[in-house]
N, CA, C and O of each residue as an XYZ file, in Angstrom:
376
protein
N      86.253    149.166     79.658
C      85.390    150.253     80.116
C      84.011    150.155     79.455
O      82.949    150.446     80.005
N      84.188    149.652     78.051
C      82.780    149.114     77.282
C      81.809    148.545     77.870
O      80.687    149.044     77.950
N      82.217    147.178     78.456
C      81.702    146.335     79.057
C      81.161    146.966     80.123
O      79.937    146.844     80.162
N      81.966    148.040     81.618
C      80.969    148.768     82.512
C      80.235    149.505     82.095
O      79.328    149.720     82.898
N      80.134    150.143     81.020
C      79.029    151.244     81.222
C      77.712    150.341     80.864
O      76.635    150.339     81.461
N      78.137    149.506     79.618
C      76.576    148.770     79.190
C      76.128    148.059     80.623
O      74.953    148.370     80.822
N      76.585    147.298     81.593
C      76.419    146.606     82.814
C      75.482    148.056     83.511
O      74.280    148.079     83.776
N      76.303    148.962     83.645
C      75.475    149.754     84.250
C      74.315    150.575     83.865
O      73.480    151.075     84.620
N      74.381    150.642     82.607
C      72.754    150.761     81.916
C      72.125    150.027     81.932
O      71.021    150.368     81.508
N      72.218    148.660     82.337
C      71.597    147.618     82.278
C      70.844    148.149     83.424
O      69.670    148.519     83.389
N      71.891    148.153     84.785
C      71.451    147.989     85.937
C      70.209    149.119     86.332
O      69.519    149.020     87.346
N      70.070    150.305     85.219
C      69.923    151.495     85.769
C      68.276    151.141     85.402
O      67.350    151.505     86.127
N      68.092    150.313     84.058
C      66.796    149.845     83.500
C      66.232    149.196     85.074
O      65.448    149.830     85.780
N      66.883    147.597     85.519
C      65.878    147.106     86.121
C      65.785    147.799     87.273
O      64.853    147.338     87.933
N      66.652    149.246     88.152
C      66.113    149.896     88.929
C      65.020    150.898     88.321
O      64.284    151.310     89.217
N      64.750    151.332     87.244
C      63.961    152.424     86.578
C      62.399    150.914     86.907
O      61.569    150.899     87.816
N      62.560    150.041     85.914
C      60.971    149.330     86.014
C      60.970    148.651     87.214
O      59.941    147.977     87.257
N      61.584    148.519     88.135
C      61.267    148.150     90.200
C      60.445    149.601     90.252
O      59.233    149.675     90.052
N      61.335    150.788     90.565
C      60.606    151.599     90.529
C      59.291    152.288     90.089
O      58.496    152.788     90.886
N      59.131    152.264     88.688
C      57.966    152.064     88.479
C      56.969    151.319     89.450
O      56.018    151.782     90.080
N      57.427    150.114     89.393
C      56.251    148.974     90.042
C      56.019    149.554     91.336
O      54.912    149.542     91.875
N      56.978    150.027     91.803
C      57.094    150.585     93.373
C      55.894    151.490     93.314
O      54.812    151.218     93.836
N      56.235    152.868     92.464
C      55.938    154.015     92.507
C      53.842    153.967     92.336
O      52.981    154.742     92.753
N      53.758    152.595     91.490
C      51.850    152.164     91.607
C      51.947    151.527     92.502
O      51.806    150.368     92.113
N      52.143    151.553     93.732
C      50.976    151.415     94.850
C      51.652    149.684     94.487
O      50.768    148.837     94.359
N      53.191    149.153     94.322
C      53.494    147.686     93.824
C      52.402    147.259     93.314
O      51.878    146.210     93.688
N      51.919    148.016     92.396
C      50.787    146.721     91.228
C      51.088    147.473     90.279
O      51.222    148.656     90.593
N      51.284    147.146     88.958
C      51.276    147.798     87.554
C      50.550    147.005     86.700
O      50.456    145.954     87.334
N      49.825    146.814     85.376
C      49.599    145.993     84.475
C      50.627    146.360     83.377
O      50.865    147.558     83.219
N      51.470    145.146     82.347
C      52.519    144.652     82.105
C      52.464    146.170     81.254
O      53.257    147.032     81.633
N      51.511    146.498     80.087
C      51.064    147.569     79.176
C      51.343    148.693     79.919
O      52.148    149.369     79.278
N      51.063    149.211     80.960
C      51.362    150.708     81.472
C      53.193    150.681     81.946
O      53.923    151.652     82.148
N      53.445    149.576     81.996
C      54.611    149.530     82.638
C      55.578    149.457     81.260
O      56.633    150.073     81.409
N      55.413    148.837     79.988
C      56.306    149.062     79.095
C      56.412    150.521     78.663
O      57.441    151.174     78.489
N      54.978    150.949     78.507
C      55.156    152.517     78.197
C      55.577    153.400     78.789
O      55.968    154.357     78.120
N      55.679    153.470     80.184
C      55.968    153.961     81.264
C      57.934    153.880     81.331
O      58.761    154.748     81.609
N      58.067    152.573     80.974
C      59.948    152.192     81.067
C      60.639    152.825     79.722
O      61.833    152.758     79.429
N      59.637    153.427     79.012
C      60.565    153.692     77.598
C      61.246    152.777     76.938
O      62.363    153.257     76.743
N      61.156    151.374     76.344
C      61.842    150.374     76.307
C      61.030    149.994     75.229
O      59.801    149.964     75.277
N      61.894    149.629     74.005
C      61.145    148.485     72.615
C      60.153    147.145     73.851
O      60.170    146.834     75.042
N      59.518    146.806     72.758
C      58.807    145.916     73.144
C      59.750    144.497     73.167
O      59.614    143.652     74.052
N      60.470    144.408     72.345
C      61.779    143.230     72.563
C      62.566    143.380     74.183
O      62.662    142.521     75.060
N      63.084    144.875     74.172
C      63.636    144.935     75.804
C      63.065    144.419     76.478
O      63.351    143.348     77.013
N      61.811    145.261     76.662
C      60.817    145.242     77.915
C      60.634    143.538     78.206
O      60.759    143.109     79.353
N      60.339    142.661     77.101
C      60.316    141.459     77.310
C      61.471    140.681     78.112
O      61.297    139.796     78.951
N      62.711    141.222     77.655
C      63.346    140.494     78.003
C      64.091    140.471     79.364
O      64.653    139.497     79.865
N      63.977    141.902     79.938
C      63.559    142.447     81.353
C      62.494    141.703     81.932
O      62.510    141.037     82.968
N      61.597    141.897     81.155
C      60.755    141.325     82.227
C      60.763    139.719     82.567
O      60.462    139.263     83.670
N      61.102    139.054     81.597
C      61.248    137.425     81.711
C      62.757    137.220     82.705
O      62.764    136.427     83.647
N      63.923    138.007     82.354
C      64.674    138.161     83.512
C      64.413    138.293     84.750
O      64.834    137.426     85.516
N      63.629    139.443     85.283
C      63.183    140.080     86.895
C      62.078    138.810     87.247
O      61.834    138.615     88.437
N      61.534    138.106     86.405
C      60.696    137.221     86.575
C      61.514    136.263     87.141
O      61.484    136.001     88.344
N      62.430    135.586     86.141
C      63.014    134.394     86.202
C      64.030    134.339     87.720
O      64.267    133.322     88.373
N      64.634    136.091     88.088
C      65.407    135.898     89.491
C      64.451    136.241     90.252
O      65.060    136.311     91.320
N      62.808    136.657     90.616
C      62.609    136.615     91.217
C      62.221    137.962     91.784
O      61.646    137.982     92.872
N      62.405    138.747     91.340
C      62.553    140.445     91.841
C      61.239    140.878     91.570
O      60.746    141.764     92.268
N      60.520    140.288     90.507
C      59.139    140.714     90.605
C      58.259    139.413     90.201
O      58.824    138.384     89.830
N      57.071    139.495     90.277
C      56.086    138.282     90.022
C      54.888    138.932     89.706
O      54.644    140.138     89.749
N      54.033    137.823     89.323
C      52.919    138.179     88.267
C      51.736    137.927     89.313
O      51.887    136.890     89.960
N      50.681    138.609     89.585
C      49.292    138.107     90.565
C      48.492    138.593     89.407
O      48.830    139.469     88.612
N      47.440    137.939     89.419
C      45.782    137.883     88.737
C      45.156    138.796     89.483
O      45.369    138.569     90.674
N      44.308    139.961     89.266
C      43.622    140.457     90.044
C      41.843    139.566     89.456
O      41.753    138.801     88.496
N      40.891    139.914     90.208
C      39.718    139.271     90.625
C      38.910    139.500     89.045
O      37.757    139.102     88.878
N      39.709    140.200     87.938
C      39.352    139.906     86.831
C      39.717    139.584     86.098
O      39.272    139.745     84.962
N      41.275    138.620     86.580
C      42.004    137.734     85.543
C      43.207    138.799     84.877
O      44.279    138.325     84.502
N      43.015    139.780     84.806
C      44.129    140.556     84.445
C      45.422    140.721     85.228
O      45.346    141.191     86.363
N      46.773    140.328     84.650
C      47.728    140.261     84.910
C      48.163    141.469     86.314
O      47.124    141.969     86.745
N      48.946    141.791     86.770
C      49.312    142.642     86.986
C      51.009    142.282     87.582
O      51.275    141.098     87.792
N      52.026    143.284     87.813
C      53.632    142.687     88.552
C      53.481    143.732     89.738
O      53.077    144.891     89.837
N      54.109    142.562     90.773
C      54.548    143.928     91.561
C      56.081    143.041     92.093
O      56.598    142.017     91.647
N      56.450    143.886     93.137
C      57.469    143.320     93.630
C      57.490    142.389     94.336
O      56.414    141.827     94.540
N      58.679    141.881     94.959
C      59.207    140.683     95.610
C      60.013    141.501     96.531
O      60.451    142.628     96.297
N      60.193    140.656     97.837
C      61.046    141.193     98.869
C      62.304    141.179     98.004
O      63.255    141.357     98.765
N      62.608    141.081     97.089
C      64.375    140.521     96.586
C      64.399    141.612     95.375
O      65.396    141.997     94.763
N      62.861    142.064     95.162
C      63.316    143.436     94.096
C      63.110    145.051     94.890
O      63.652    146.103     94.551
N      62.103    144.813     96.086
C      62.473    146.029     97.391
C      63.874    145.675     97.795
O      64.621    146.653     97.787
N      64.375    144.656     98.110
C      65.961    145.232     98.497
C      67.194    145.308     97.679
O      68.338    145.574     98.048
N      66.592    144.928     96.092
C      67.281    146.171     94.706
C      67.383    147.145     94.874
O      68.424    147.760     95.103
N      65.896    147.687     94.772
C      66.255    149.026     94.999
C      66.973    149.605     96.217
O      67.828    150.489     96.161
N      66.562    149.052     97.236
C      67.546    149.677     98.124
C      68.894    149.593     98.522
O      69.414    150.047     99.541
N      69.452    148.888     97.495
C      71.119    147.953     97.475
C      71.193    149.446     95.973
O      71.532    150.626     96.062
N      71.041    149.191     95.600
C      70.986    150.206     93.864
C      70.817    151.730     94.707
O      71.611    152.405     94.052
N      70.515    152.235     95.277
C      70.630    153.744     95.944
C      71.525    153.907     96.401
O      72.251    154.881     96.202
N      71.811    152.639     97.441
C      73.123    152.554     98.198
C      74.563    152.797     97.755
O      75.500    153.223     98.430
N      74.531    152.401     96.354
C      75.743    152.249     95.751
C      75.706    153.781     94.608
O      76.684    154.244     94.022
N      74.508    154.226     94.567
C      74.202    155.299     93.782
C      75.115    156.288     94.666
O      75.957    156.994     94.110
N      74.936    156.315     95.967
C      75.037    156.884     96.778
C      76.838    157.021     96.985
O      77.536    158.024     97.131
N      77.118    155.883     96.936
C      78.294    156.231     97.181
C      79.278    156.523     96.016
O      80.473    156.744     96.214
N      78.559    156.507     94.493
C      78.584    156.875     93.383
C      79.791    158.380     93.483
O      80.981    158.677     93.381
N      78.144    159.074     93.808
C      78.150    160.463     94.015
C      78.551    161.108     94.907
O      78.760    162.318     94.824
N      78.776    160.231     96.193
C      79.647    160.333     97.737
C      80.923    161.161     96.762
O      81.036    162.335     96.411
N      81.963    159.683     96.484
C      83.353    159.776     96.393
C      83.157    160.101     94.742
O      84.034    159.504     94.118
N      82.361    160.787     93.954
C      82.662    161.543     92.766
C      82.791    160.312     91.576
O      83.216    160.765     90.514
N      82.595    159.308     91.561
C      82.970    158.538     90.665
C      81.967    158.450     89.014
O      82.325    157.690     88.114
């Protein structure tokens, strides 16, 4: 039972920082988005080199070289796979 709940705190983080990214207009810079996720600076890293590495979010340069993430078609249909199941969470009481 150990093992699910940490899995699902896990899961609940990279829907909390998709969201985020979602919730700016999909652009954030990396700094508003750690403060924003509530997360040590060790987490946040390692989230973010994860969502990087599958793909769920990516990094664009805006026209002054500053970083910014937004999403990936594969981290919009996280979140919407992650509601889904939220959904049926709270459907059948679980």
């Amino acid at each position: 039972m150990d093992k699910m709940t940490r899995k699902r705190d896990r899961l609940e983080v990279i829907y909390d920082i998709l969201k985020i990214i979602q919730d700016n207009n999909n652009s954030i810079k990396p700094t508003p988005l750690l403060r924003k996720s509530n997360l040590s600076s060790n987490s946040y890293s390692e989230y973010s080199e994860e969502l990087l590495g599958k793909g769920l979010i990516k990094e664009i340069l805006d026209k002054k070289g500053r970083k910014h993430l937004t999403l990936t078609d594969k981290g919009f249909k996280y979140l919407e796979k992650y509601k889904m199941i939220k959904g049926f969470i709270t459907e059948f009481e679980l």
